[in-house]
N, C-alpha and C positions, 0 to 999 in steps of 0.2 A: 037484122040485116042478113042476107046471104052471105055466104062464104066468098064468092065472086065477088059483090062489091066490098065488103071487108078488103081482101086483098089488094082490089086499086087504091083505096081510101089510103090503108096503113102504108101502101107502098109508096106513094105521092106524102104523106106525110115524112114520112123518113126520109125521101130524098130531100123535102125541106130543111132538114136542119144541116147547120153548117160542123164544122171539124171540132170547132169549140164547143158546143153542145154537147156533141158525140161523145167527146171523150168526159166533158163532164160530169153529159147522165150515167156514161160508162160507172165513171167513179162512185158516185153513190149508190148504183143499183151494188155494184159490189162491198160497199160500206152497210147497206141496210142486209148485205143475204149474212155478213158478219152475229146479226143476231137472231136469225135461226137458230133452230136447236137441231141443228143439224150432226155439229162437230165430233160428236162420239162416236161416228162412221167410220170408217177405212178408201172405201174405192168409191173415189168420185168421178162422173161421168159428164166432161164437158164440150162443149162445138167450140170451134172457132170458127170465128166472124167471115163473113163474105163483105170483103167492103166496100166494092160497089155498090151492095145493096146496103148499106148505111145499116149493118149489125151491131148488136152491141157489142162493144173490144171486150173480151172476157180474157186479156192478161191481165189486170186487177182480180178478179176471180184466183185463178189461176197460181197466181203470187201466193193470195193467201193459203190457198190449200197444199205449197209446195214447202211455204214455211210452218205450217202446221205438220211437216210430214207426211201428208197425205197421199194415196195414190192417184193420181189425176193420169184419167181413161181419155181418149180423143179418139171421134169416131173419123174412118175412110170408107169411101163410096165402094162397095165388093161387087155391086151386079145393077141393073136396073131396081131394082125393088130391094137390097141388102146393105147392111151396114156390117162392117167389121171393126173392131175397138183395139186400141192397144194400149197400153202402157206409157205413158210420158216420161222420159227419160233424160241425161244428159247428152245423151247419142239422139236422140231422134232427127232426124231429120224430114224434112219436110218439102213436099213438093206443091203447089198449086192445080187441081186437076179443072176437065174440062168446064166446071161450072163456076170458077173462080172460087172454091172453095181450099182454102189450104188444108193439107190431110198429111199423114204420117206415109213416109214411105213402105217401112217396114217395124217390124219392132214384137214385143212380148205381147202374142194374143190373149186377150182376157174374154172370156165370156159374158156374156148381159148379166148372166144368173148371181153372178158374182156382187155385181155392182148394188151400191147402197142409197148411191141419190144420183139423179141426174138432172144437169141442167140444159131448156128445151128451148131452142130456136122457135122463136114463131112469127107473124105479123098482129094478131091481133087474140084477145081471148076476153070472156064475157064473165059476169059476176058470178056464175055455176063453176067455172072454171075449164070450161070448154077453150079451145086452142085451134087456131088456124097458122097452117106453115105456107108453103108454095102450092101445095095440093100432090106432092107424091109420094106422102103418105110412107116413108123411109119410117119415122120416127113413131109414127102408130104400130108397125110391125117389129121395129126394136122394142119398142114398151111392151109389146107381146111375148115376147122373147127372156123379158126381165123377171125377178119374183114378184111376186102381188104384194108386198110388202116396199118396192121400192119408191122413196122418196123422188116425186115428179117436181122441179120447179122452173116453171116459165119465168124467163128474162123477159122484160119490156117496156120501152122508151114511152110509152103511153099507157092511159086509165082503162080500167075494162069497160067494154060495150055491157048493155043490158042484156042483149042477148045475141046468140047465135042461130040463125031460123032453121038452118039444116044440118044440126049434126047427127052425123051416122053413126051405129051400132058399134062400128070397128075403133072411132073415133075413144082414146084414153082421157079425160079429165085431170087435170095438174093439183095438184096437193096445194101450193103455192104458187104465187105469180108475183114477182118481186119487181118494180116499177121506180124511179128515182124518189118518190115521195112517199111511196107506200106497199106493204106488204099486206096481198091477200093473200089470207089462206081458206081452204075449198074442203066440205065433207067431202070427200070420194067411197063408194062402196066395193 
């Protein structure tokens, strides 16, 4: 399928599911990313939900990597095409910006280069481990930005497609895609 119809597809499913759901599949996609072997890490790099657009709640995430002592990064929108990350803290605070995304006001700049794993907003992504977002392509140019060593994994409320018919050159592939029922993981080169 195209990246166009993917996105209606995924985004008309998501808005089907109800709050119970939500927060259900919430709950195990973050009980199943528990057995990654992730945890030997430091700086972890996570979104928070838009939830209008029926995302997944990653305070379950969140929680654990705070009680594990982790550093948990949250990205804000910096420019039309840029992301900038900070630090999660007890001070942060947070505002809602124009695309109903909540984002950090201000706070301790961390660099991508830093970061060890991140976890990737998407709607939909295929058995190769190809990833479709809204289409403006923030988080293709963040993962550019990252080391070539950094652990990618896509969150998602649904099973991967077979395929993705048009992915571009620019376009990153996810290491993992962690779903309420199952965990793929993706050779990436």
């Amino acid at each position: 399928m195209l990246k166009k119809d993917l996105r209606i597809k995924y985004s008309r499913l998501r808005s089907s599911l109800t709050p119970s759901q939500l927060s259900s599949q919430s709950i195990a996609i973050a009980n199943s990313v528990l057995q990654l072997s992730i945890w030997n890490n430091s700086y972890f790099h996570i979104f928070l939900p838009i939830e209008q657009k029926a995302e997944i709640d990653t305070e379950g995430i969140i929680s654990i990597l705070l009680g594990l002592d982790k550093n948990v990064i949250v990205p804000k929108i910096k420019s039309s095409t840029e992301l900038e990350h900070f630090l999660l803290t007890d001070n942060t605070k947070f505002i809602t910006n124009s695309l109903n995304i909540p984002e950090p006001v201000d706070g301790i700049n961390i660099e991508p280069n830093k970061l060890d794993v991140v976890f990737i907003p998407l709607l939909a992504f295929d058995k190769a481990g190809n990833r479709i977002g809204y289409g403006k392509g923030y988080y293709d140019r963040f993962l550019n930005e990252c080391r070539q060593d950094v652990v990618k994994i896509g969150l998602s409320f649904f099973e991967a497609e077979n395929s993705i018919d048009d992915i571009d050159t620019t376009d990153i592939p996810l290491n993992f895609c962690v779903t309420p029922t199952k965990t793929y993981s993706f050779k990436t080169s």
